[in-house]
Biotite code that builds the C-alpha atoms (Angstrom):
import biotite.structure as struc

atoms = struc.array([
    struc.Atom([23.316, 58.438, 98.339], chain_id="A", res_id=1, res_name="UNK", atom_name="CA", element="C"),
    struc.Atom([22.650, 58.595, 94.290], chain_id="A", res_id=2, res_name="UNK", atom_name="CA", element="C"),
    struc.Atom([22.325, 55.005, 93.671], chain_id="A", res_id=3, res_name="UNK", atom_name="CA", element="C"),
    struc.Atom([19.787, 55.480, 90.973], chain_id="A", res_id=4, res_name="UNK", atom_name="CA", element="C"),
    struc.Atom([21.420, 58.473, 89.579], chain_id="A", res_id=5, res_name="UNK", atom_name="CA", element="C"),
    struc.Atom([24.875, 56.658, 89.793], chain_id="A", res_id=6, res_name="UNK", atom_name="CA", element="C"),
    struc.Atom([23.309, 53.573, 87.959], chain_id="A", res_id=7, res_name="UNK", atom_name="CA", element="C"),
    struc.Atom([21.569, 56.000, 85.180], chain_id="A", res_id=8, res_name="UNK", atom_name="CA", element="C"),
    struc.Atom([25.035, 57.814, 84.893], chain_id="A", res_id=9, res_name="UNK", atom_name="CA", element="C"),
    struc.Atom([26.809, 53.667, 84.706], chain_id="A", res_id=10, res_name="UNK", atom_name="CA", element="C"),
    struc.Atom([24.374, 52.968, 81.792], chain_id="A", res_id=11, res_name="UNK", atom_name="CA", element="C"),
    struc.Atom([25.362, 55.814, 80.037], chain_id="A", res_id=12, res_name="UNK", atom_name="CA", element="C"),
    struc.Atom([21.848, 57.259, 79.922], chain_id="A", res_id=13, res_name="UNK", atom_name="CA", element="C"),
    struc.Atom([20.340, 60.002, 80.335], chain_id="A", res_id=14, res_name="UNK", atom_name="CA", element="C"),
    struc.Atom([16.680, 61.030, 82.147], chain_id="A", res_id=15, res_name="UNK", atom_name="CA", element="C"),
    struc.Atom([14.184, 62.772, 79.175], chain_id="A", res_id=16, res_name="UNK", atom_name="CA", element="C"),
    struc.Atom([11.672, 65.601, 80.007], chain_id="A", res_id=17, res_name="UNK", atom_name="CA", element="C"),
    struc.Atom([8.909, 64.567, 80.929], chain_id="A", res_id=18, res_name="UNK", atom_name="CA", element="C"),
    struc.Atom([6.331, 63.931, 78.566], chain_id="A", res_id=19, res_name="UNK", atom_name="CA", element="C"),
    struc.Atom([3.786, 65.663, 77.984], chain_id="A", res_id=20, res_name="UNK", atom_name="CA", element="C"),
    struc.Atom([-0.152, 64.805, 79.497], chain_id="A", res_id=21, res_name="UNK", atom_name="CA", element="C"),
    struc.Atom([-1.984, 63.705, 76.544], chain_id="A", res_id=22, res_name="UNK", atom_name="CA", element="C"),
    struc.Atom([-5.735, 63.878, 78.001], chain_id="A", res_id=23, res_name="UNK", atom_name="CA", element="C"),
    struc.Atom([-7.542, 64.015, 80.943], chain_id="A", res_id=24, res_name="UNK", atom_name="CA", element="C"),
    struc.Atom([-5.467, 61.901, 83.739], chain_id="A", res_id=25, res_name="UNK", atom_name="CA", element="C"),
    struc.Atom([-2.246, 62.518, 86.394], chain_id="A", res_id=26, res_name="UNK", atom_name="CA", element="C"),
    struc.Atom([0.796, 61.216, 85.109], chain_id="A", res_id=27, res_name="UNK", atom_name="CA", element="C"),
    struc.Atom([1.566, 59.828, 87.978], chain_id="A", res_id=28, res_name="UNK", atom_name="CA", element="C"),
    struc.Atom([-1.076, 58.767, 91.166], chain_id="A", res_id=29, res_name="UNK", atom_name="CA", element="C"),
    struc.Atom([0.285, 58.279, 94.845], chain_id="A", res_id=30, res_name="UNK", atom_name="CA", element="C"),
    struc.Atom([-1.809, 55.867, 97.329], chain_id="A", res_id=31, res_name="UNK", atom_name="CA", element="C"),
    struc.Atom([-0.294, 55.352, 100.303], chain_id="A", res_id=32, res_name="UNK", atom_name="CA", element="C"),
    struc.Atom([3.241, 54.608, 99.285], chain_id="A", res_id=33, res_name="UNK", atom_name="CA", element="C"),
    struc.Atom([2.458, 53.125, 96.041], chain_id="A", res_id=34, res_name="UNK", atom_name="CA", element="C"),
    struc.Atom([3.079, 55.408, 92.823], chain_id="A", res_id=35, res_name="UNK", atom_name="CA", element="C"),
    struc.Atom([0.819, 54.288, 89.838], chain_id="A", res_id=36, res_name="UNK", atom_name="CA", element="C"),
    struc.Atom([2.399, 55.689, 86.834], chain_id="A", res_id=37, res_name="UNK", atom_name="CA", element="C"),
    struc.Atom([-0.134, 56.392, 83.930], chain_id="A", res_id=38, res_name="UNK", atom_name="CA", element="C"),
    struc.Atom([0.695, 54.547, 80.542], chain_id="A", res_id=39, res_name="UNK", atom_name="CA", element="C"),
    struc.Atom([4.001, 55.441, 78.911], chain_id="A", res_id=40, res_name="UNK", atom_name="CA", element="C"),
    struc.Atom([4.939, 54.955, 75.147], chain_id="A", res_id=41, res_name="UNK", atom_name="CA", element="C"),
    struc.Atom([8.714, 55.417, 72.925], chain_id="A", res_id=42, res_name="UNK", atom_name="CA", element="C"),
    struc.Atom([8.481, 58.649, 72.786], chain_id="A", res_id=43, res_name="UNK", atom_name="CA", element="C"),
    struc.Atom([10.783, 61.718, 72.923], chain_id="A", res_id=44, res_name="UNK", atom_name="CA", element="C"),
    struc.Atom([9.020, 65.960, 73.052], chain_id="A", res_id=45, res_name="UNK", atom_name="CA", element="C"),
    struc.Atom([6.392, 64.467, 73.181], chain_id="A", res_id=46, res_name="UNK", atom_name="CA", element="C"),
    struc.Atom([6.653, 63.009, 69.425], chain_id="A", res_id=47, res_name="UNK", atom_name="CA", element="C"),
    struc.Atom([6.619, 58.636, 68.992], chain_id="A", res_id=48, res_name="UNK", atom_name="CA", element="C"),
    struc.Atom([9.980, 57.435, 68.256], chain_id="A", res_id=49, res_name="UNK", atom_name="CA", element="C"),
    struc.Atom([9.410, 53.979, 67.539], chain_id="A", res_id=50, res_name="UNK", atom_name="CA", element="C"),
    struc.Atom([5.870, 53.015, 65.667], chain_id="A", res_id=51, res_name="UNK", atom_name="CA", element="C"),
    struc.Atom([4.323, 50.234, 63.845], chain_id="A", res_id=52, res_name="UNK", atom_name="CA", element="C"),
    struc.Atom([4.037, 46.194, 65.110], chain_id="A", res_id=53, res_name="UNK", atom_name="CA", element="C"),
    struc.Atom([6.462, 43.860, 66.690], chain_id="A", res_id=54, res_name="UNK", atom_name="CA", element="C"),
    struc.Atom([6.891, 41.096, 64.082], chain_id="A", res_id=55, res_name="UNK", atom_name="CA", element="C"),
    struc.Atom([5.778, 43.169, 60.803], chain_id="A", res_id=56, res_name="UNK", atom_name="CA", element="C"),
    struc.Atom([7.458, 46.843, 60.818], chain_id="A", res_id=57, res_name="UNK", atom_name="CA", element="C"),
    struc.Atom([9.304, 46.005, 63.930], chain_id="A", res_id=58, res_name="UNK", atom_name="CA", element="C"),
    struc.Atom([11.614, 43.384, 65.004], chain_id="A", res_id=59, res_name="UNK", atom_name="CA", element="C"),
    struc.Atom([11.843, 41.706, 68.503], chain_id="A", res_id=60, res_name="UNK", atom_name="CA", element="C"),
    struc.Atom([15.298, 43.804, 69.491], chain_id="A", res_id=61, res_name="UNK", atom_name="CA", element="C"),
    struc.Atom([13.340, 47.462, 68.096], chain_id="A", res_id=62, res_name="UNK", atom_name="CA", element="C"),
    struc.Atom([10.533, 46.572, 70.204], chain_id="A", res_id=63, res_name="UNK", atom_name="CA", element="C"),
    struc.Atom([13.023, 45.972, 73.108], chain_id="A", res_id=64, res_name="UNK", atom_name="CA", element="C"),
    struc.Atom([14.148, 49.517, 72.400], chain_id="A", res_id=65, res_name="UNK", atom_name="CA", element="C"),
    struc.Atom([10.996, 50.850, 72.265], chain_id="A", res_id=66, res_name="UNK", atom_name="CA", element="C"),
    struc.Atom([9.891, 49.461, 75.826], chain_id="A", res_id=67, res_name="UNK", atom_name="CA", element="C"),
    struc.Atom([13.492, 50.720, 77.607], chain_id="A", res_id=68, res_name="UNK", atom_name="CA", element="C"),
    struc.Atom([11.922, 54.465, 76.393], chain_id="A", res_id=69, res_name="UNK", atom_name="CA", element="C"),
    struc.Atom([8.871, 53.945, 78.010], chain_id="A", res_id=70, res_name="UNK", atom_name="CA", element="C"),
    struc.Atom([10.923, 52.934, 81.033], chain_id="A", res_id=71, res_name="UNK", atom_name="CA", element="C"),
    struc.Atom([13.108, 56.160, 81.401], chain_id="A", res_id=72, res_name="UNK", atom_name="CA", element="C"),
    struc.Atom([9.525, 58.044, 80.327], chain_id="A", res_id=73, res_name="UNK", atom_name="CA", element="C"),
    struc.Atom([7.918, 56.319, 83.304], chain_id="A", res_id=74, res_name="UNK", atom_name="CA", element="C"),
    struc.Atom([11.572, 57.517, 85.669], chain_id="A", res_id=75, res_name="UNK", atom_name="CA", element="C"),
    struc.Atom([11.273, 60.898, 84.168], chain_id="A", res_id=76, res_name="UNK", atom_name="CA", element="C"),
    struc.Atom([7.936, 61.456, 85.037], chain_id="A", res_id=77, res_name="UNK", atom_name="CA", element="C"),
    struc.Atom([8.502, 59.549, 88.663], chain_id="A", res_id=78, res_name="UNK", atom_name="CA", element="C"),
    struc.Atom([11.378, 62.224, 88.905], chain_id="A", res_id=79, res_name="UNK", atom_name="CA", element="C"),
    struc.Atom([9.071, 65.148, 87.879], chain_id="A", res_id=80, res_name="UNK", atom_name="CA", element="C"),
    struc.Atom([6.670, 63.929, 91.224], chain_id="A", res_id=81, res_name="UNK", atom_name="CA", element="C"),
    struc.Atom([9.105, 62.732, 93.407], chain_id="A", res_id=82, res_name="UNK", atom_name="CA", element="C"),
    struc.Atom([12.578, 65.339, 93.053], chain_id="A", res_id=83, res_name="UNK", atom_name="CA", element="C"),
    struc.Atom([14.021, 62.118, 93.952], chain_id="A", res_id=84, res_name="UNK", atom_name="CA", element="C"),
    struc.Atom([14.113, 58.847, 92.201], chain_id="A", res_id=85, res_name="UNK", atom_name="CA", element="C"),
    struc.Atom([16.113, 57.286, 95.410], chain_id="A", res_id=86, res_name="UNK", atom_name="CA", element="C"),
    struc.Atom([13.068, 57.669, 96.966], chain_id="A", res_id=87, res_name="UNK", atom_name="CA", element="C"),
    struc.Atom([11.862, 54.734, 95.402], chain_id="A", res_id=88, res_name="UNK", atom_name="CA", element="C"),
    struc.Atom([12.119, 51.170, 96.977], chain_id="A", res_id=89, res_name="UNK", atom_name="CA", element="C"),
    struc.Atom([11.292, 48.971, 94.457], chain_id="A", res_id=90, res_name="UNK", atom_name="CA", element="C"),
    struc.Atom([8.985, 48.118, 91.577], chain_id="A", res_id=91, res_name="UNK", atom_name="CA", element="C"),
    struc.Atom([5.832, 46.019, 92.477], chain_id="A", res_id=92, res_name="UNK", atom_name="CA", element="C"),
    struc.Atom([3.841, 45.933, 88.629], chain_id="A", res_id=93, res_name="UNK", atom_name="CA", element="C"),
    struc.Atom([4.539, 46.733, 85.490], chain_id="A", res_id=94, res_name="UNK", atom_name="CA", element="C"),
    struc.Atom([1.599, 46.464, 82.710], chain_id="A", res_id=95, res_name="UNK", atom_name="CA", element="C"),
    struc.Atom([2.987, 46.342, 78.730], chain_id="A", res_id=96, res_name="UNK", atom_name="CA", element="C"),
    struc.Atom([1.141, 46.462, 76.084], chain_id="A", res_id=97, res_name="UNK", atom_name="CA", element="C"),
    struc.Atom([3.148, 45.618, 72.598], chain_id="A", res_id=98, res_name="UNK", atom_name="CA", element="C"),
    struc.Atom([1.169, 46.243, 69.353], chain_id="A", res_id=99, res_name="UNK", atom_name="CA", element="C"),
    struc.Atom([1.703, 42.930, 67.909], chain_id="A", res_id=100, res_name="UNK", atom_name="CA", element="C"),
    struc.Atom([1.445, 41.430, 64.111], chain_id="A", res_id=101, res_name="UNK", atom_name="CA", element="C"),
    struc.Atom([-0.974, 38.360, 63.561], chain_id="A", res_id=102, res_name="UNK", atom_name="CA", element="C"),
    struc.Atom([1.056, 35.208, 64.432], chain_id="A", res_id=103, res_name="UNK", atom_name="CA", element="C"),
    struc.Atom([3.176, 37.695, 67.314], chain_id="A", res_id=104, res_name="UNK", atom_name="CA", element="C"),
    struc.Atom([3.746, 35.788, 70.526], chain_id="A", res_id=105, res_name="UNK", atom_name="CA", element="C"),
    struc.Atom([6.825, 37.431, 71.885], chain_id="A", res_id=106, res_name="UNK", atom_name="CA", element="C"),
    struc.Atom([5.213, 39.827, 74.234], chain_id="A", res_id=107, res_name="UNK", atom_name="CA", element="C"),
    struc.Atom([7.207, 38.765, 77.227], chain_id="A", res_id=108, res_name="UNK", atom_name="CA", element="C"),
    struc.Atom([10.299, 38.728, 75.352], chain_id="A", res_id=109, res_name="UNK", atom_name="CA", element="C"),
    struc.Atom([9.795, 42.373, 74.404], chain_id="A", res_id=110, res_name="UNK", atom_name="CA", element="C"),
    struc.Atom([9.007, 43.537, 77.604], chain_id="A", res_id=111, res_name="UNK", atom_name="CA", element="C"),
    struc.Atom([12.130, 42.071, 79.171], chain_id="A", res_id=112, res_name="UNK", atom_name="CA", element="C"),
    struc.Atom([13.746, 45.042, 77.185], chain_id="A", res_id=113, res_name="UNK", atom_name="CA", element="C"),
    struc.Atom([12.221, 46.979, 80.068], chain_id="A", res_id=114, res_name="UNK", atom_name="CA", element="C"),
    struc.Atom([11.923, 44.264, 83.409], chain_id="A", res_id=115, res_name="UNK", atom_name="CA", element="C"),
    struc.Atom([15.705, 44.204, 82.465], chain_id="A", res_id=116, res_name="UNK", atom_name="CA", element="C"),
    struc.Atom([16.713, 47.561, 82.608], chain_id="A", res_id=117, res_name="UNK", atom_name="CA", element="C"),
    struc.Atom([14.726, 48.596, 85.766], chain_id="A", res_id=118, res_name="UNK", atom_name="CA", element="C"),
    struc.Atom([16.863, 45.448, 87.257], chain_id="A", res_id=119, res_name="UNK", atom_name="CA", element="C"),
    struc.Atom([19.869, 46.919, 86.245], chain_id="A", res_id=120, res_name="UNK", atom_name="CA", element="C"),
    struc.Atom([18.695, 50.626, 88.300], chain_id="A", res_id=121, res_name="UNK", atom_name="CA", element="C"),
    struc.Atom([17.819, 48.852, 91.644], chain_id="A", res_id=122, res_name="UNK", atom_name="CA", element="C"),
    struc.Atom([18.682, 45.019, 91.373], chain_id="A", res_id=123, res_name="UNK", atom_name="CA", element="C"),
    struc.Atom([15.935, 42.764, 92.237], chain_id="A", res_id=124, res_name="UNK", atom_name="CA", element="C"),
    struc.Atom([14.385, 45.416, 93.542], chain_id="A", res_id=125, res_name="UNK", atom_name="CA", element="C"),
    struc.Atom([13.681, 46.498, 90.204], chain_id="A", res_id=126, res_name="UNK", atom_name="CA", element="C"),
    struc.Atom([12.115, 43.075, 89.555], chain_id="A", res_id=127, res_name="UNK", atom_name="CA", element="C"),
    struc.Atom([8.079, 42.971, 90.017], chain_id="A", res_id=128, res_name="UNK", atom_name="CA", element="C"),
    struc.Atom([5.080, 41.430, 88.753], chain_id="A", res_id=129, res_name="UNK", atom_name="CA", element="C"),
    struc.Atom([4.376, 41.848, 85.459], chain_id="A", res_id=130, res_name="UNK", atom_name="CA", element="C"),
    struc.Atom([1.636, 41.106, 82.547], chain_id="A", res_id=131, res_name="UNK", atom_name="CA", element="C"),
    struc.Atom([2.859, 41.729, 78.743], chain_id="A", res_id=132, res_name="UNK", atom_name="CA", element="C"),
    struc.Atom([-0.100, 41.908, 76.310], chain_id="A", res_id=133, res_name="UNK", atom_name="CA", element="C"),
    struc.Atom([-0.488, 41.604, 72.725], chain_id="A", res_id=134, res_name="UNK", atom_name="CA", element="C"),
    struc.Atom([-3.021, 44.383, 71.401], chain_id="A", res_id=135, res_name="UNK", atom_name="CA", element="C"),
    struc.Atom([-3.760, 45.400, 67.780], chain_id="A", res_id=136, res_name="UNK", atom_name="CA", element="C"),
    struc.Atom([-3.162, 49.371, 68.175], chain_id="A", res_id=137, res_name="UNK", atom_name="CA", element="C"),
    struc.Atom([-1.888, 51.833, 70.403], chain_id="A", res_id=138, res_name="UNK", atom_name="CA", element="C"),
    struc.Atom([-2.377, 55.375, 70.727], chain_id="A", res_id=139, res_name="UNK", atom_name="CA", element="C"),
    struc.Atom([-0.561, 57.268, 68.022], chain_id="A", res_id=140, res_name="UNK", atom_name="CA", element="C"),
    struc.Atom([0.978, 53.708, 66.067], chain_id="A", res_id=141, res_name="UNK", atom_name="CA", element="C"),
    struc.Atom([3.353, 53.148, 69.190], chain_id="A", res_id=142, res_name="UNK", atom_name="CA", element="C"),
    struc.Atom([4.781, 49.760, 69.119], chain_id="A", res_id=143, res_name="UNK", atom_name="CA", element="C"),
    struc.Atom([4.714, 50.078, 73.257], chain_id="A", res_id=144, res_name="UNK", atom_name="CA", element="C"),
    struc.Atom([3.282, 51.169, 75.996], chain_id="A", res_id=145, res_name="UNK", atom_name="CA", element="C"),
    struc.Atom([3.761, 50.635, 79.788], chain_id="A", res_id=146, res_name="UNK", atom_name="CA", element="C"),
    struc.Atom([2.697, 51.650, 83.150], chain_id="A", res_id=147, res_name="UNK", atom_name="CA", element="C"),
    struc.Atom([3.994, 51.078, 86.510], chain_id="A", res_id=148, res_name="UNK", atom_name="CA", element="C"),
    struc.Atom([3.736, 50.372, 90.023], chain_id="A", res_id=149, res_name="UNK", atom_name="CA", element="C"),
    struc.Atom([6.121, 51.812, 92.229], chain_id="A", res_id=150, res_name="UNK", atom_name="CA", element="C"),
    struc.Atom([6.608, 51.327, 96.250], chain_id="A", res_id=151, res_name="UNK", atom_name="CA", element="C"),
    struc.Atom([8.369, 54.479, 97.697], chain_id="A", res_id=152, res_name="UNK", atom_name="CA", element="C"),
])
């Protein structure tokens, strides 16, 4: 069965390439049947898509945006190591970081732009532990970045 393919297909979106490694670290690490997948910004080829702060150059629903790309950044590159994204079982931790204006506390509320799109793909499956993070820069200006723990 497709299920996640279906879902993706539902959604009306559409898997990127993968992006590309941007130093010295796997995109994607496999212990036992746990995938860690290495940081992921909004990006597209490679470039950022959405830069700058939540709560200054960004607002709360761009920042939402921003951390659904890193989601189907994090599924392309599962895809990429896997062939298969029904492989996957479920998500068990997801770790956001939002570059955040002074006086920012939304963090969680940005993130759920992600937690609720990977519970739209599996269900509560798709639900996991999760941190969301205020920091004052990212790598190149990107408003978020995520990585994941997946159970296959």
């Amino acid at each position: 069965m497709d299920h996640v393919y279906e879902r993706l297909k539902e959604l009306n979106l559409i898997l990127p390439k993968p992006p590309p490694v941007g130093g010295i670290y796997k995109p994607v690490r496999q212990m036992g049947n746990c995938l860690y997948v290495s940081g992921q910004g909004p990006t597209k080829d490679g470039a950022p898509v959405i830069t700058g702060k939540a709560g200054a150059e960004r607002t709360l629903e761009e920042a939402q945006e921003a951390a659904r790309i890193c989601v189907l950044n994090g599924l392309s590159v599962l895809h990429g190591y896997l062939g298969d994204l029904n492989k996957i079982r479920g998500l068990i931790k997801m770790l956001a970081f939002v570059q955040s204006a002074p006086g920012f506390n939304m963090q969680p509320k940005v993130i759920d732009g992600a937690s609720a799109l990977l519970r739209d793909i599996w269900g509560e499956a798709g639900v996991g532990a999760r941190s969301a993070i205020g920091v004052n820069e990212l790598p190149g200006n990107i408003t978020v970045e995520i990585e994941f723990i997946f159970e296959v």
